[in-house]
N, C-alpha and C positions, 0 to 999 in steps of 0.2 A: 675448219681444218682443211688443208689445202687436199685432195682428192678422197677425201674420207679419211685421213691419214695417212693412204698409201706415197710415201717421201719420195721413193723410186719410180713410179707412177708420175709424179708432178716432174719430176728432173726432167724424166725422157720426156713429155709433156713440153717442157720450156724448150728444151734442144730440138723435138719438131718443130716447134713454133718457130724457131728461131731460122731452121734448116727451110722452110717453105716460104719463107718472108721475102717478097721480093723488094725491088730498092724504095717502093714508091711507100710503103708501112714497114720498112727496118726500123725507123728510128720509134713508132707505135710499138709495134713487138717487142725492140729490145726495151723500152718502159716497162711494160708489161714484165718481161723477163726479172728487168732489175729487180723489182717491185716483189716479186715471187721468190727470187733468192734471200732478198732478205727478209720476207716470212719463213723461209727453212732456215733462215740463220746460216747461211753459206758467204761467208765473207770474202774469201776466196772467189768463187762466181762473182760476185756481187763487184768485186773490185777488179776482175774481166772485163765483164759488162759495161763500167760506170764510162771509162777510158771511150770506148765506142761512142755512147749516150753524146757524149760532149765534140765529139770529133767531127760527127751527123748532125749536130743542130745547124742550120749554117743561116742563120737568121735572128734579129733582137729577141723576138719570140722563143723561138726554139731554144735559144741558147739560154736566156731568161727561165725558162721550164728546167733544161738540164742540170741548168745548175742550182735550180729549186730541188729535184731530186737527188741531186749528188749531196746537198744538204741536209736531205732526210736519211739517204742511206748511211753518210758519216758518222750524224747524231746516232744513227740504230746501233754504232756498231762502236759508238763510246770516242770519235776520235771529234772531239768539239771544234778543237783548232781547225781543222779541213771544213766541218760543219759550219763554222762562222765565214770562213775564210767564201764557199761559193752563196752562203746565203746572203752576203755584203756583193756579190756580184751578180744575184741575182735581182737585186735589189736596182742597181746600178745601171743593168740594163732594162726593168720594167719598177720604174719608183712608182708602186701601186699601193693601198692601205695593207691589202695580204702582203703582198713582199718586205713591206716596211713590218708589219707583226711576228712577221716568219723571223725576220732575223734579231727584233728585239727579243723574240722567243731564243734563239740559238745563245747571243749574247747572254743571257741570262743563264740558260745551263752551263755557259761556258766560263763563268762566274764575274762577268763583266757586267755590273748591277747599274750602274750609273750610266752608261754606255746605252742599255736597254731601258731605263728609266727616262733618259730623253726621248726614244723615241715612242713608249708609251703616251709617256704625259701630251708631247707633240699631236699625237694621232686623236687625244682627247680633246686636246683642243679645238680639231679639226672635225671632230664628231662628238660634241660635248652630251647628246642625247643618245649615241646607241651603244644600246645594252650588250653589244656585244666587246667593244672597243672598253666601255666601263671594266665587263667581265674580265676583261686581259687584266689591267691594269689594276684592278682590287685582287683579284688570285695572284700577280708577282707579287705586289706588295705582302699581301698575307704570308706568301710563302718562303720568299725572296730575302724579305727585310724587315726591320723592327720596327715597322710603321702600321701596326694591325690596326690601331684605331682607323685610321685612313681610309688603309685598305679594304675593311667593312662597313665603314663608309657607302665607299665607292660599289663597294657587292650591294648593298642595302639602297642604294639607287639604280642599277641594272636590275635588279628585283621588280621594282615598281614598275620599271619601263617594259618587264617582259616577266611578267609575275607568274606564266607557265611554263617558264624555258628549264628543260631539266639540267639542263647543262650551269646555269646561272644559278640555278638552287641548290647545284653540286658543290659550287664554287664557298655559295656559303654558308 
């Protein structure tokens, strides 16, 4: 809990933060900041902020992050359309195996199943042994679509490959 609970406590907390940041860690702080709004569930803040996040990135890097974040913050806050929409451009500017998962993740909540099923399977092909890249793609399918055999499958071989991962034992 963000200051022991105290919600007022963490506000004025961000709004220093934010108030002492000079230009060289604005775009740090205001992460942070975002980040902290939407654990209070302040969408309002949060939609402040985001607008800034993306204004200050002024690099494939940075703007690749921002809108990695503006992706997470949308999904938090239930609007998928924006969520898919910077995840596909964050994607575009850093085609990385995370940026390519992140947005087959969005795709998927966003209920665009085939869409996120290419680049699942894609990404398996391109890492046909790690159990994490499995993990993705056996929990969509399990949860996603009518392909449960498959999909435990595919759990029941990222198992093998990482037989202590709690996250991959979650999955199935």
């Amino acid at each position: 809990l963000l200051m022991g609970g105290d919600e007022t406590g963490a506000r004025a907390a961000i709004d220093r933060a934010l108030e002492l940041s000079g230009e060289d860690e604005r775009l740090q702080t205001l992460y942070g900041a975002l980040q902290l709004t939407a654990l209070l569930n302040d969408r309002d803040e949060a939609m402040q902020l985001l607008p800034q996040v993306l204004d200050l990135a002024s690099n494939p890097a940075e703007q690749a992050a921002a809108n990695g974040i503006a992706s997470s913050i949308h999904a938090h806050f239930g609007d998928l359309d924006l969520a898919m929409e910077h995840a596909g451009e964050a994607r575009r500017l850093d085609d990385t195996h995370r940026r390519r998962m992140t947005l087959a993740d969005m795709l998927g909540k966003g209920g665009r199943i085939n869409d996120a099923l290419v680049i699942l399977r894609s990404e398996r092909l391109a890492r046909p042994n790690d159990p994490y890249t499995l993990n993705s793609l056996g929990y969509f399918l399990v949860t996603r679509t009518d392909r449960l055999e498959e999909g435990y499958r595919i759990l029941a071989r990222a198992m093998l490959l990482a037989e202590n991962d709690p996250y991959i034992a979650d999955s199935l």
